[in-house]
Phi, psi and omega in degrees: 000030175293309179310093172247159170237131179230206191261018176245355178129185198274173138283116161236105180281182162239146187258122203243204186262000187222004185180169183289151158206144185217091183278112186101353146330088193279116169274348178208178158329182127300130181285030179255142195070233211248038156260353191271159200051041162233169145346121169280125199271154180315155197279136145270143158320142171230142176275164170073230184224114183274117205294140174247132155175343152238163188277160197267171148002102112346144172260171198283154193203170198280137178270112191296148177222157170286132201295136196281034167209006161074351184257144210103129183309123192238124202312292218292353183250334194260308192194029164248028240219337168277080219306324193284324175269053170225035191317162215282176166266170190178146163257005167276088181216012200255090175221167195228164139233170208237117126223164246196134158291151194289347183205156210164125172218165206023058197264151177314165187238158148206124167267126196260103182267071184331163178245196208127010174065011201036047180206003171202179185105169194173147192285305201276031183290151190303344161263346173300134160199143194242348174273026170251355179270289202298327164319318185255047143073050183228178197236125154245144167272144163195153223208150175264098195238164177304125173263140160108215142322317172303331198266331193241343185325126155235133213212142135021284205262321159297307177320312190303306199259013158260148203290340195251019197036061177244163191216149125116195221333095174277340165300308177322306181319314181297319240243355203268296185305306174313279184337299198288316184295305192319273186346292207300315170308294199300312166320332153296354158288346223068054187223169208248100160318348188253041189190036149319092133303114170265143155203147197241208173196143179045262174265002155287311139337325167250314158347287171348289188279313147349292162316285190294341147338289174303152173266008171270018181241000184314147178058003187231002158264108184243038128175164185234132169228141210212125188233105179083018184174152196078197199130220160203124162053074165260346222028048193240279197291135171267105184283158170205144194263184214259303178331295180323317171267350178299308193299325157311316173305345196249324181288316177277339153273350146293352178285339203277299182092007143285121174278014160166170221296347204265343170264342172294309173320301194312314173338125148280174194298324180305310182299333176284306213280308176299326138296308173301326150327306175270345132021274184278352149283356198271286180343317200284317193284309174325323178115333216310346203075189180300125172291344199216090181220183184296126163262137181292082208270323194084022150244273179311293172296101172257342164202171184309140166340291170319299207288346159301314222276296196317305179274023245306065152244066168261167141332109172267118187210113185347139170217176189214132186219170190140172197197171189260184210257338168264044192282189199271148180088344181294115188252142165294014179258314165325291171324301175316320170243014164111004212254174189201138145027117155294334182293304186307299216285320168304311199301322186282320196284320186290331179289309167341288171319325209270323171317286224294002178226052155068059176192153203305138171324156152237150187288090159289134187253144189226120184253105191224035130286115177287099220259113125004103172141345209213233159191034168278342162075214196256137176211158162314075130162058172293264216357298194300350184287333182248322172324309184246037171043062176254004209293008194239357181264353183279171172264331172307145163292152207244159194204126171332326196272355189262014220230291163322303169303327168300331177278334172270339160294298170337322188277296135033279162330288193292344174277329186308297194315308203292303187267352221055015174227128187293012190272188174154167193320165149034035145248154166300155205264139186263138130293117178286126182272128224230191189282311174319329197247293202080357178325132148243107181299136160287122202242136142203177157277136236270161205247000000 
């Protein structure tokens, strides 16, 4: 099965010793000229065979570095650090990846939407793998979207020339687009279109809940899983409306040194990228936060997060939620007396919500392994090393028990994917958390 035919031309995947793998998939057009800040456009047809076999673009993103006061995770050492998973920048970056189990027909899907702070990240990061998915009979995607400024930007003058005077997430858009080739798709992978899973982490994660938000996604999710981000009253998502992000939109072309949209085009990536910058120095000392998230647009978005949940137009669909045990809002004086997060407590609060309006509990999870190497602890994105069973690409030491945890988190996962329930043979039993419990399954290594 290296040979796929999908409705844009053939594929030619590589066959590896536990899956299929089809690396560089283009779901949309390029975002480039005078595609950029637009809509992500239908895939052109291609004649002949299109080769799948390398990971694609990165879009361009802020350059991870280790924090200069030693203090603080340091990202750029935890999953940039590896040359061979850093593939070039680009703004031709709207590609998917694939892998697929060697034999199989409607097998469940999970789309991996990566986190980054919508400002850094790429589906082939070096903790990302899909053959520990595909070994237990799951399909997995991962997928490349607009970052920054490119993904978010709002401005005037985009609004002016859009027919409905809309602006801004066009990262959503991508990740929209990404969903819809999947549906349309994936059956030629072997894979069951009525068996979607999305699941993210930090801004993937809110991604996440932004798709289920939207009404341009109807029908095409069947469960979610939201890891480190999202939620119900979580403090993590923020609506932010569109004046709002219009003034932002105005602040980064004057930092740009551009008066209109035909000079904002003309930027090189370098130059956009160098307005986010200062962009986001302006912000810290203001306090304002990420300058580029998801906007309440009235199309993607149509009212605040809480207030989807609250109106329970959200999906009713299986979900799986959760955060680490050093996740963000987490302080060690917290730690210290027993205490947790609004994100741990948002998490609870979402299974809650979804009870009181008469729809099935969802299973939360607490990842409180203290990760080998450091004092950085269970830190905002541990997880991912036992999620796709990645544990031999960290630099961290491993302890036996951490080889185990992966394999019962993977599994864990992959039944979520598979049924809408983590249980399964010779795991502990996940309890949903409900009113009756409040159960949070706990993830460490067994003591």
């Amino acid at each position: 099965m290296e040979m796929v035919k999908t409705k844009y031309g053939t594929l030619h995947g590589r066959k590896k010793d536990g899956c299929y793998t089809y690396f560089g998939v283009p779901y949309a057009q390029p975002p480039v000229g005078e595609l950029r800040w637009k809509a992500p456009q239908p895939v052109k047809p291609w004649e002949g065979v299109k080769e799948a076999e390398s990971f694609p673009h990165r879009a361009w993103q802020m350059v991870q570095t280790a924090p200069k006061d030693g203090k603080g995770i340091n990202y750029a050492r935890e999953f940039y650090s590896n040359p061979a998973f850093m593939p070039p920048m680009d703004e031709d970056c709207l590609y998917l990846n694939i892998w697929r189990p060697l034999t199989g027909e409607k097998l469940p899907v999970a789309l991996w939407i990566h986190g980054g702070a919508f400002i850094n990240g790429f589906g082939s990061e070096l903790e990302f793998d899909g053959e520990a998915f595909a070994r237990k009979g799951v399909i997995l995607v991962t997928i490349n979207y607009r970052l920054g400024a490119f993904g978010f930007l709002c401005h005037p003058e985009l609004a002016a020339e859009d027919e409905n005077g809309l602006c801004g997430n066009y990262a959503i858009l991508d990740q929209i687009a990404a969903l819809k080739w999947v549906y349309e798709n994936i059956e030629s992978f072997g894979g069951d279109p009525s068996r979607i899973t999305i699941f993210g982490q930090s801004a993937g994660a809110m991604s996440v809940q932004t798709l289920l938000s939207s009404p341009l996604t109807k029908g095409m999710i069947a469960g979610a899983i939201m890891q480190s981000a999202g939620g119900y009253q979580s403090g993590i998502n923020r609506d932010v409306p569109m004046a709002e992000a219009m003034e932002i939109g105005k602040d980064f072309a004057r930092l740009t040194g551009c008066e209109n949209l035909a000079q904002l085009r003309a930027l090189s990536p370098e130059a956009v990228m160098q307005g986010v910058g200062a962009l986001m120095m302006e912000g810290m000392k203001s306090g304002r936060g990420l300058p580029f998230t998801p906007v309440i647009d009235g199309y993607v978005l149509c009212k605040g997060y809480n207030k989807v949940v609250e109106d329970g137009d959200h999906p009713d669909i299986p979900y799986m939620i959760g955060s680490c045990g050093n996740d963000l809002g987490q302080t060690p004086e917290m730690a210290e007396n027993g205490g947790h997060s609004q994100l741990y407590y948002g998490c609870i609060n979402w299974s809650l919500k979804n009870a009181e309006l008469g729809r099935k509990p969802a299973y939360v999870y607490y990842f409180d392994r203290k990760l080998l190497g450091d004092n950085s602890g269970a830190f905002h994105s541990s997880e991912l090393w036992y999620v796709f069973k990645t544990l031999d690409r960290s630099w961290r030491p491993k302890a036996p028990g951490d080889y185990e945890l992966a394999e019962r988190v993977n599994s864990y996962w992959c039944n979520f994917v598979k049924t809408g329930d983590p249980n399964g043979a010779e795991l502990p039993y996940w309890k949903p958390c409900s009113w009756d419990s409040h159960h949070v399954q706990r993830l460490d290594v067994e003591k």
